[in-house]
C-alpha positions in Angstrom: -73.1 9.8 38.8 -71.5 6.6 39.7 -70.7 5.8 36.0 -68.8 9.2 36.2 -66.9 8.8 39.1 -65.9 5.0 38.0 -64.6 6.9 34.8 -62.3 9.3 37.1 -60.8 6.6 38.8 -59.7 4.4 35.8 -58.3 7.7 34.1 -56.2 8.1 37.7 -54.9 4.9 38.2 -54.4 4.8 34.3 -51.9 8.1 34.8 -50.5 6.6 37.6 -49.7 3.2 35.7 -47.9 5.5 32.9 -46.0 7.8 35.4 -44.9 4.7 37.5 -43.1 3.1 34.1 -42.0 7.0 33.6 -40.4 7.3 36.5 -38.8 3.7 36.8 -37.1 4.7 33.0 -36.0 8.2 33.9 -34.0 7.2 37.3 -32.1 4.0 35.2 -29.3 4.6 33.2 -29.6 5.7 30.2 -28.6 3.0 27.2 -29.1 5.7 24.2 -26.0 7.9 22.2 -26.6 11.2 22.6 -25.3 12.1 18.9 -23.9 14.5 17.7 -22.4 15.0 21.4 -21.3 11.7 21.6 -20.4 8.6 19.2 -20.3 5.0 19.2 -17.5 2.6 18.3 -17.8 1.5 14.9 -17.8 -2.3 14.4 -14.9 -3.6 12.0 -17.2 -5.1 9.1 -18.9 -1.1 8.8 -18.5 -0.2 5.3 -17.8 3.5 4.4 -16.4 4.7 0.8 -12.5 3.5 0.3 -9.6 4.9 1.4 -5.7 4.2 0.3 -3.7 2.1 2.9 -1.1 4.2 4.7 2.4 2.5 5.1 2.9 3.9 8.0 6.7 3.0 8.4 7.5 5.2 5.1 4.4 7.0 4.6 3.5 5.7 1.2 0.9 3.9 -0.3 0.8 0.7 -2.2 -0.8 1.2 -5.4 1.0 -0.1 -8.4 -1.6 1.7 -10.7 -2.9 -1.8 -12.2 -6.1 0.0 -12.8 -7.7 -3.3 -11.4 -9.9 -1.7 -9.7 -10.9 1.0 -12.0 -12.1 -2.0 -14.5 -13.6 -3.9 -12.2 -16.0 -1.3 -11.1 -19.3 -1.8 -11.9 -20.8 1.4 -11.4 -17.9 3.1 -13.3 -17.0 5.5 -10.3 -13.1 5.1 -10.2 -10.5 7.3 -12.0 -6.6 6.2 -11.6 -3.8 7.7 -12.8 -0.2 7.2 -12.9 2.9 8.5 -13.8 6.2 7.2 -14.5 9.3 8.8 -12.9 12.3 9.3 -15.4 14.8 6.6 -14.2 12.1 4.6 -12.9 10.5 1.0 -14.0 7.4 1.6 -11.8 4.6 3.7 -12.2 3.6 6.0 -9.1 0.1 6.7 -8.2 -0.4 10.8 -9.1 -4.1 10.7 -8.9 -7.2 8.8 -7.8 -11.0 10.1 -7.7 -14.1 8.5 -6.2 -17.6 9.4 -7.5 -19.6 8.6 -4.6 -23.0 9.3 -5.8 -22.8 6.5 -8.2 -20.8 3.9 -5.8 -22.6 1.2 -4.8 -20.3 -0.6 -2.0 -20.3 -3.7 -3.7 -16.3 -3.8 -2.4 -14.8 -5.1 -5.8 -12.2 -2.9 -5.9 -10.8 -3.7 -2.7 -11.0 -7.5 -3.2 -9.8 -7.5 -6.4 -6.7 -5.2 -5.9 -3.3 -7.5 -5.9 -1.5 -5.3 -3.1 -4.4 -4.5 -0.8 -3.8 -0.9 -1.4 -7.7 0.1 -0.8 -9.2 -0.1 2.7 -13.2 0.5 3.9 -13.4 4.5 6.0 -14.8 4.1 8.8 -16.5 7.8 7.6 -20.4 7.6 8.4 -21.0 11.3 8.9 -21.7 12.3 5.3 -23.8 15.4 4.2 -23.5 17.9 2.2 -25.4 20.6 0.1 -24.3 19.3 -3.1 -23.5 16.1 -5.2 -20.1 17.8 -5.6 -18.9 17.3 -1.8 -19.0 13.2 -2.6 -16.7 13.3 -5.0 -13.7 12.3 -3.1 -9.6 12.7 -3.9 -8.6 9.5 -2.3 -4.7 11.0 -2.8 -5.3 14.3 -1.0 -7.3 12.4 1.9 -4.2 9.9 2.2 -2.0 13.0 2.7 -4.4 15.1 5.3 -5.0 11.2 6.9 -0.9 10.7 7.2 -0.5 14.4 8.9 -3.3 13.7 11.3 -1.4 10.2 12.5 1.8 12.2 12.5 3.2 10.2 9.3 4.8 12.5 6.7 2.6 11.9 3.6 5.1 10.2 0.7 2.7 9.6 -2.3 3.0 11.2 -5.8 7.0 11.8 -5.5 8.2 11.5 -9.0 11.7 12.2 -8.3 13.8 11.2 -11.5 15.4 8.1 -10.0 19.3 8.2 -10.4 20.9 5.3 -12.5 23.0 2.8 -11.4 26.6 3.5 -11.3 28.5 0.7 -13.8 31.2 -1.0 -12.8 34.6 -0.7 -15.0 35.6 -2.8 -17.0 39.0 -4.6 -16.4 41.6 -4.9 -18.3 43.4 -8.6 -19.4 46.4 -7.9 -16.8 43.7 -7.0 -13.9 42.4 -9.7 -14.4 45.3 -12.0 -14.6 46.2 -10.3 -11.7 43.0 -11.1 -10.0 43.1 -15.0 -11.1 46.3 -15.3 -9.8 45.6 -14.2 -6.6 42.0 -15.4 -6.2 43.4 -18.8 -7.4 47.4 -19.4 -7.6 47.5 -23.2 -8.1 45.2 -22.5 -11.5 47.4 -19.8 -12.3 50.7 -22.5 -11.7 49.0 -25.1 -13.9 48.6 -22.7 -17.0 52.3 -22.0 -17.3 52.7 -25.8 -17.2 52.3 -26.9 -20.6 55.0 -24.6 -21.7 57.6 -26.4 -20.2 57.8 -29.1 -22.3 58.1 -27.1 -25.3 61.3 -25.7 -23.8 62.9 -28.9 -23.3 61.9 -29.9 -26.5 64.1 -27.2 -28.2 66.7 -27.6 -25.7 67.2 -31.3 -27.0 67.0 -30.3 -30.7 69.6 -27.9 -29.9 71.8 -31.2 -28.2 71.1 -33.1 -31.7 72.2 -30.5 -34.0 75.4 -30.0 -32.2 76.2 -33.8 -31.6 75.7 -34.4 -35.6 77.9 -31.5 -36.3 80.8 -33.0 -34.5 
């Protein structure tokens, strides 16, 4: 009997140990996300899948379509592709696809790209029902990411690209005109030397009509 009351007492005071610690938790403030209600900031260094930078001044993006990045993958998940506007030197970026079901964040493409063109997301909420919804359009996410920061999305315009208009070419008199004007005493000194060559004659002329008298 007294074994079995000893027994009833250590199970109290053992409840009341664990609804003392209970109580003292539930009254503090809570220190845990509620997710999916709420969210937490993301720190800087987070990692997600890449994105294209957004100029956010013009709206375009910076690729040069080097396809740096889509040889230095290792994993083989990057397909670029460019076009080249008629007019144009440059190529501009028309298409860019990211298999992420094969991409290992390793971050090669965004070290080794010579404009810094490629940026980490800061995307962590990924699911879906197929392997399909991770292959990602980096160009159509740079447009819907432009809209929602109230940028007009400029990326993939190929827009023949006028030529330069040539300037005419002038004529000896224009620009005999132009020397003279730009610089009269040049101008004076090339009629020099023909001065002599008149009093030259003029004296021959003296000659001729002194030896004829």
């Amino acid at each position: 009997m007294v074994k079995y009351l000893r027994d009833v007492l250590s199970g109290l005071w053992t409840l009341c140990v664990g609804m003392r610690l209970t109580l003292k938790y539930a009254l503090s403030p809570t220190v845990t996300t509620h997710y999916p209600f709420q969210e937490i900031e993301l720190t800087p260094n987070y990692r997600g899948h890449t994105d294209l930078v957004i100029n956010a001044k013009t709206g375009k993006d910076k690729c040069i379509v080097c396809m740096m990045c889509q040889r230095t993958c290792p994993s083989q998940c990057i397909t670029v592709g460019g076009e080249k506007p008629e007019g144009s030197k440059k190529r501009i970026l028309t298409e860019y696809y990211l298999d992420f079901t094969k991409c290992s964040l390793c971050g090669n493409c965004v070290e080794v790209c010579p404009t810094s063109a490629l940026e980490y997301s800061d995307d962590y909420q990924l699911a879906g029902f197929s392997r399909h919804d991770f292959h990602f359009d980096l160009v159509d996410r740079f447009r819907e990411r432009a809209r929602k920061l109230g940028i007009e999305p400029n990326i993939g315009d190929l827009t023949p690209v006028p030529p330069k208009e040539k300037k005419p070419a002038s004529t000896d008199d224009d620009s005999a005109e132009e020397e003279q004007v730009s610089n009269p005493a040049r101008a004076r000194g090339k009629e020099k030397p023909g001065a002599p060559k008149h009093r030259k004659e003029a004296e021959t002329a003296d000659d001729n009509g002194k030896s004829d008298g």
